[in-house]
N, C-alpha and C positions, 0 to 999 in steps of 0.2 A: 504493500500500500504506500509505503514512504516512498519508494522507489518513482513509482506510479503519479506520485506527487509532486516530486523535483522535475519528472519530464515535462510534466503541465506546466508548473511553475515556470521552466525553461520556454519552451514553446511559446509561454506568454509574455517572457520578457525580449526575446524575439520580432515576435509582433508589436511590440511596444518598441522594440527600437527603432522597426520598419517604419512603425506609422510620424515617429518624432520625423527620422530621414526625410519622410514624402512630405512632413509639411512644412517643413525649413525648404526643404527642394523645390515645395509647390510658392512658395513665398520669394525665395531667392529668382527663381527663373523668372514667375509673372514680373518681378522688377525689372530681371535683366530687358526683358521683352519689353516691358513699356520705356526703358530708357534707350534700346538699342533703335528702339521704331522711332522715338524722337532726333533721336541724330542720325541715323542714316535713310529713314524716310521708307521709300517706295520701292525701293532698292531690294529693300529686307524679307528674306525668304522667310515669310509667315509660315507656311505650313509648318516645317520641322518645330519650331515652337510652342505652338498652339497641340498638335499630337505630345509634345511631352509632358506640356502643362493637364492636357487632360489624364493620360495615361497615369500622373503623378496625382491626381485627384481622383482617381479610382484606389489607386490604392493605398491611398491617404484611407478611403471610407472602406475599404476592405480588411485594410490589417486593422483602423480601428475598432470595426464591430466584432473582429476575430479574437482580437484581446480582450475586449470585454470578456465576450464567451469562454474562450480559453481560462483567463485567470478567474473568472467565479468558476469554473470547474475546479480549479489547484484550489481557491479557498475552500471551496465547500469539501473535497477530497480531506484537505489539510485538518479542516475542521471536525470530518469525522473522524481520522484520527486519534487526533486528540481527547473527542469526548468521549470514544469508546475505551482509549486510556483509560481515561477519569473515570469510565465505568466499571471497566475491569477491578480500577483500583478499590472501589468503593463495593464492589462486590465481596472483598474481602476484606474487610476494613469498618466496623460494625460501629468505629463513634463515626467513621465519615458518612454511614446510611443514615445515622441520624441528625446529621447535620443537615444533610441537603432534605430535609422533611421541613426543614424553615426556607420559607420564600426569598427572603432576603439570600439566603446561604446560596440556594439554586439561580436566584438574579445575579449575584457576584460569580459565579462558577462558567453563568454563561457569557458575561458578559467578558472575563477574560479569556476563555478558550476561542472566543470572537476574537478579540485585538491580537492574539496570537497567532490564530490561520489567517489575520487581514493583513499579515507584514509584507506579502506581494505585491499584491495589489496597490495596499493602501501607502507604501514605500519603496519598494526596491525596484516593481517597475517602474516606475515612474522616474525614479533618481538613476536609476542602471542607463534608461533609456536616454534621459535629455544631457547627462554628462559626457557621453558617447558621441550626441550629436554636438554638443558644445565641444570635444576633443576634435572631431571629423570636420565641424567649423571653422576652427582655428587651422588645422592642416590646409583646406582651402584655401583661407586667405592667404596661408604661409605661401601655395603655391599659384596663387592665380594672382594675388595680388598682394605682393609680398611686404611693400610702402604702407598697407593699412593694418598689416600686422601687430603693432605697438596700440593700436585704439583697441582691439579684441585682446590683446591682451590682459591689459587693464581695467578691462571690464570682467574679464572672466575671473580674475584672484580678486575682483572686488567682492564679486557674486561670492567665491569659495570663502572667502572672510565673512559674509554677512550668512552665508548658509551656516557657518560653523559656531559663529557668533550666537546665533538662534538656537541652535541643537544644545548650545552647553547650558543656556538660558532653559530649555525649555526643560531639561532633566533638571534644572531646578525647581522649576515652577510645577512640574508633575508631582514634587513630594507635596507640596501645599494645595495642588489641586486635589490629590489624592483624601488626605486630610477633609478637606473640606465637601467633600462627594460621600464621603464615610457620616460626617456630622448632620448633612442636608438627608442622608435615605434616614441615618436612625432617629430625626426629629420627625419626618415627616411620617415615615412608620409608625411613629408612636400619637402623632394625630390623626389618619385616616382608622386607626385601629380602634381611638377613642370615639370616634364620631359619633356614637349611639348615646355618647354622654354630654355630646355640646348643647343642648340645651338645659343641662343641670347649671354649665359656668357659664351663671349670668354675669361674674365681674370680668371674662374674656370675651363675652357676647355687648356689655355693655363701654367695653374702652378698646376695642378693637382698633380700633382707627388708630390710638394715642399707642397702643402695646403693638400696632403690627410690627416694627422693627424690631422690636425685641421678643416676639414672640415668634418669629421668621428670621432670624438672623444670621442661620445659617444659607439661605438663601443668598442676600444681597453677599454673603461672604466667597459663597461659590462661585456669583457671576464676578465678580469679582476680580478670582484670580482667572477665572477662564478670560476674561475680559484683557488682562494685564497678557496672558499668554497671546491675546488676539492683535492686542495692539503692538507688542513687540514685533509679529510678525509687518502689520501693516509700516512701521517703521523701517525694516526692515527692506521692505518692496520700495521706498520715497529712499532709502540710500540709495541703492539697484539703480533708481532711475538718475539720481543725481549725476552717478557716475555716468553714466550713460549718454546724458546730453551734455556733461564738462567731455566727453569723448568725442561725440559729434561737435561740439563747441570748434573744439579744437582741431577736429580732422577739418573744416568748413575753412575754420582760420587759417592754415599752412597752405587750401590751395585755392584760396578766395583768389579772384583774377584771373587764375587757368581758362585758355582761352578756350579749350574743349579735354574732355576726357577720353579714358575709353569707358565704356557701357557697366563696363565690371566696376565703376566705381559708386556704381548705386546700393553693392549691395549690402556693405561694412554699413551705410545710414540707415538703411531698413532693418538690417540686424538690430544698432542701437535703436530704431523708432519705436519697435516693436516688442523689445526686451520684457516690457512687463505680462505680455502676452505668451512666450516662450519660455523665461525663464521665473520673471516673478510669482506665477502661479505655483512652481516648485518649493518655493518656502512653505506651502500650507502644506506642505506632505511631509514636515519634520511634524507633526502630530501624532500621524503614523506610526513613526519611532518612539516617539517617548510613551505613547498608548502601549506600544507593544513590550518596554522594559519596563513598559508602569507593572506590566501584567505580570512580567517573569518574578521582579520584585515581590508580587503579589504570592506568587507559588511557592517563592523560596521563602517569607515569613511563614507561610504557610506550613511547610515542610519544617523548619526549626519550629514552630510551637506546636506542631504534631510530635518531633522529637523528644520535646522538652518535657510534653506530657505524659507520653509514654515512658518518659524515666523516671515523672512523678507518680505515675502509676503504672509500674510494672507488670499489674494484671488486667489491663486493658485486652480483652482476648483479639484476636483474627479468626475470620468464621472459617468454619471448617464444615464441609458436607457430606450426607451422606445417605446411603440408598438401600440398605437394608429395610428388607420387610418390617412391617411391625403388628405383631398379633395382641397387646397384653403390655398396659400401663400401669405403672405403680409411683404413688407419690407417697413421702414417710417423711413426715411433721416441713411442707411446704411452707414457708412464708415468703411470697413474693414481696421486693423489695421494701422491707417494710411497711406495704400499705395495708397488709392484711391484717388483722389483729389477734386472729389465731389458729395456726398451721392447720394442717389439713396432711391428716394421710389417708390414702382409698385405696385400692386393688383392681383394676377393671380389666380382666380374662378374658371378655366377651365383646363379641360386638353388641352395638346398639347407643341410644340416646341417653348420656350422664349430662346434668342440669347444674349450673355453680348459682345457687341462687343467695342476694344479698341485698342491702338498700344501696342508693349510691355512694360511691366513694369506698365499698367494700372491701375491694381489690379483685374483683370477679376479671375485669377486664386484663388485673396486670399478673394474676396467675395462669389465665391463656397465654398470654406472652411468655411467661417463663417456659411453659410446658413446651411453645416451641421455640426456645432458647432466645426470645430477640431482649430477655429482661431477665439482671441477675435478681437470683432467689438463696434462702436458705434452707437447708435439709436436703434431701437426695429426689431426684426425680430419674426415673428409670424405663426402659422397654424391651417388652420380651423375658421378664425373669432376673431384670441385672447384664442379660447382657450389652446389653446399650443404655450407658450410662449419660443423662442430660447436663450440658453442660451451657452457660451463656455465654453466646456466640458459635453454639452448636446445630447447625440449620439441616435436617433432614428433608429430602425429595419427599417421602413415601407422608408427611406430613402437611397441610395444607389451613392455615390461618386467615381467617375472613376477617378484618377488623370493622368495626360502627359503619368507617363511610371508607367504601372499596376504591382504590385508587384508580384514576381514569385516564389514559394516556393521551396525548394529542397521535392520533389515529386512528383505523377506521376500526368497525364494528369487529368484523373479523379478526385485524389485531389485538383489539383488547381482548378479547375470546384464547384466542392460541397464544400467546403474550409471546411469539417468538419460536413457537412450535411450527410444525407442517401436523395439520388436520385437516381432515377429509370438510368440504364446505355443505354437505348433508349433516355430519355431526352438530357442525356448527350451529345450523339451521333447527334440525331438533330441539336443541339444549334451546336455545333462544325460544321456541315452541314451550318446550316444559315449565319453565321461568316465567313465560309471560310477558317476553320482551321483544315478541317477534314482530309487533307491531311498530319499533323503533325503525324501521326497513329493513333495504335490502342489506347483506352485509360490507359494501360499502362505504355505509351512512359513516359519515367521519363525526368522531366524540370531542372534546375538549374545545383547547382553545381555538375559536374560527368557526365552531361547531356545535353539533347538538350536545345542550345540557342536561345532564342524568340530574333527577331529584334523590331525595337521601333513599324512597323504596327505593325508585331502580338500581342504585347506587348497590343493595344491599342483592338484590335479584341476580348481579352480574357477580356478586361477589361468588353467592350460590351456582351460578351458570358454571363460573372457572372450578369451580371444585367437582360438579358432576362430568365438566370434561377430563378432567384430571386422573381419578378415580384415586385418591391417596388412599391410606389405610387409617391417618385421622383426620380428623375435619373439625375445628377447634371455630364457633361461631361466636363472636361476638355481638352481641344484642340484634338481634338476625330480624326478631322482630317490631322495630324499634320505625318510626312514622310510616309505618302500613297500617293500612285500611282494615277494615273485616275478611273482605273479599282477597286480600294480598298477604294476609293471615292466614289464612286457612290453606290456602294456596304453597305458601312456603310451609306450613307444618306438613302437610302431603308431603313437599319433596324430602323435606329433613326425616320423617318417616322412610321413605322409599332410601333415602343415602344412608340411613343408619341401617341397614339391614344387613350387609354384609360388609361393615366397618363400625369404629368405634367414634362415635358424635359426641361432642363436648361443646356445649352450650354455655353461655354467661348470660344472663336474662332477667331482668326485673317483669317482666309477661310471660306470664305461663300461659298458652289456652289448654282447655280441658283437653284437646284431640290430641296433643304432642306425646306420643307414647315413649314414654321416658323408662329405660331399666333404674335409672337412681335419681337422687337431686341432693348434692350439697348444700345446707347452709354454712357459708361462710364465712359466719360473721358470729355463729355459734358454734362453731369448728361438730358440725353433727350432721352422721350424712343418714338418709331416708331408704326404706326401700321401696320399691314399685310400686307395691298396694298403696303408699302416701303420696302419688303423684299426679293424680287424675284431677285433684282442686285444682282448677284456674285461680292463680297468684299475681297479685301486681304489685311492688315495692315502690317505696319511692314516689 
């Protein structure tokens, strides 16, 4: 894939040099042409001309549009990459799965694995390409008119001085932008998040006006520095030009009087006329760079305080997986992370429906998670008799955990369904059928962001759907029946029925209905577990 990636990259820097070539070429010639036709007149063999000028204008818009193409293929290559790195990593890496579960965490993740595949695009073609052409300009003038060589010189180590000028500026002003982009998400995070409460603060509702600076301050402080970064640039382009016309100033002055020239001497002025078009626009693409070492900066703090943590906490686990069958659970005095208030040991040898019943805040929820390892606990949890011993950060295939609200990919139906498998699209279509979710369409229908929104049932129905495609050997539901209907009730205890039959169903639920045929039901919160005969009461907690 990396491989596959340099060539694009390559390929587009290519095209990006073609296209700088064609339209310095297409600019420099139309000069020569209109200067050569005013002094030698009628004389002048237009056609040859006019065919190179056009010929140089096709492929001024050929290699343009090929570069685009080209280099968003290297980014988006580059960028998947990267983020499959980052998933790889995070597949085994159990505080980074739960990092990227906060929004902000997953908006900074994407937002650098961006500035790091845009480093082509968004800088090296662009700087690869017009330095090339400012190198292959200069050899020009060297050789066709070698008298105007000292104005392009001049001009060009002015440009290399104010390009590099900018570049050191701007790795400084990236720590303070940095800085400042950090202070502006965690303020604003923490007012969009508040919003349900702004009309309790009537004294920020009533002096809004007088507090908006200081109640937004990180705002004016971000534009700010980006502004300061904007304007060194724009400074930056008024040097460029300065030099530019003290250049032409001067080339004008030494041959003011010349009773004629030759035709080639138009093109050293159009070069300077036009600099800020050629080359000034190259200054805003040191952004690119400092975005892109903003980012690695980012990974390598990133990486020392994942170190540092890890040697504060040496038992920070890596997940480990595993695909053994599993007939036969045993938990001996459980207390999930201390939320629970008192242990739980069970035996479950059989399959069928066990129930963790408790009010809220119990730990119903955070002893499903123990059981299948994404939360540490204490006491021993086991399968099979002891031979598979449960550990946190110990993730079993043959095991399958639904959580309150089922996560929903940006992708289609289908996808979410096979999350990555090959399945038959009849399968898929059934389970959708059984669930009660076939009405969402065809499989297709794209979910997430741009797309259809799951409510919390459906939310809980897909959760169901991934587990009957699945067929694990446990099935660990978290409040399965939780804002369903009657009719989407009854419905999901049917299936949960039908999945418990030849597997072991573990249930956390403050809703019993009468029809859920349960072999057991824990209270949790009285460490006391029930048998069968006491399960048929419909129960609501909380």
């Amino acid at each position: 894939m990396q491989t596959n990636t340099l060539k694009t990259n390559l390929l587009a820097l290519l095209l990006s040099v073609t296209y700088s070539l064609a339209a310095m070429g297409l600019l420099l010639v139309s000069s020569w042409f209109i200067a050569a036709a005013s002094v030698v007149g009628s004389s002048l063999n237009y056609m040859l001309p006019a065919v190179i000028i056009r010929a140089l204008a096709l492929i001024r818009i050929a290699s343009g549009y090929a570069a685009l193409l080209v280099g968003h293929s290297g980014f988006f290559k580059s960028l998947q990459t990267k983020r499959m790195a980052l998933f790889a990593t995070s597949l085994n890496n159990l505080s980074l799965l739960e990092q990227v579960k906060n929004s902000a965490q997953v908006e900074a993740m994407s937002t650098t694995t961006e500035q790091q595949a845009a480093l082509w695009i968004a800088w090296v073609n662009q700087n690869a390409a017009m330095f090339i052409t400012l190198l292959l300009l200069n050899v020009s003038v060297y050789l066709l008119i070698p008298s105007h060589l000292i104005y392009m010189l001049v001009v060009t180590i002015a440009f290399v001085l104010v390009y590099a000028l900018l570049i050191v500026f701007g790795l400084k002003q990236v720590v303070k932008i940095a800085k400042q982009k950090t202070n502006f998400v965690t303020e604003f995070d923490d007012k969009l998040h508040s919003s349900p409460l702004w009309h309790l603060q009537t004294e920020f509702l009533d002096n809004h006006i007088q507090q908006k600076s200081s109640q937004f301050a990180s705002t004016s402080q971000l534009l700010n520095a980006q502004q300061t970064q904007q304007k060194a640039i724009f400074y930056g382009q008024l040097c460029l030009q300065l030099f530019a016309i003290l250049a032409l100033y001067l080339l004008f002055k030494q041959y003011a009087g010349t009773a004629s020239q030759n035709a080639l001497f138009i093109l050293v002025p159009m070069l300077l006329l036009s600099i800020n078009d050629w080359l000034g626009k190259l200054l805003h693409s040191q952004s690119g760079l400092v975005d892109f070492i903003q980012a690695k900066q980012g990974d390598a703090e990133k990486a020392l305080a994942a170190t540092v943590d890890k040697q504060a906490q040496p038992s920070s686990p890596q997940i480990t997986r595993h695909s053994q069958p599993i007939h036969a659970l045993s938990l001996n005095n459980v207390t999930a992370c201390s939320v629970q208030r008192l242990p739980i040991s069970i035996e479950i040898n059989h399959a069928g429906c066990y129930l963790f019943e408790g009010s809220s805040g119990a730990g119903k929820s955070s002893l499903l998670k123990a059981i299948s390892g994404l939360q540490p606990f204490k006491g021993d949890i086991s399968f099979n008799q002891q031979s598979i011993v449960q550990q946190f950060g110990k993730l079993h295939e043959r095991i399958v955990y639904c959580g309150q609200s089922a996560p929903v990919l940006d992708g289609t139906l289908a996808e979410n369904l096979s999350l990555g498998h090959k399945i038959e699209q009849n399968t898929l279509q059934q389970v959708l059928n059984d669930v009660n979710l076939s009405y969402l369409g065809a499989l297709t229908q794209w979910l997430g962001t741009g797309g259809r929104q799951l409510s919390g049932g459906e939310r809980q129905r897909l959760n169901l759907a991934r587990a009957l495609i699945f067929k694990p050997d446990v099935v660990l539901l978290d409040e399965p029946f939780e804002a369903l209907d009657n009719h989407n009730i009854a419905l999901m205890v049917r299936l949960i029925n039908q999945l418990s039959k030849p597997r072991i169903v573990l249930i956390a639920s403050h809703i019993v209905p009468q029809t859920l045929m349960l072999n057991q039901h824990i209270d949790i919160e009285n460490g006391r577990v029930f048998p069968k005969e006491n399960s048929s009461e419909e129960k609501c907690y909380g």
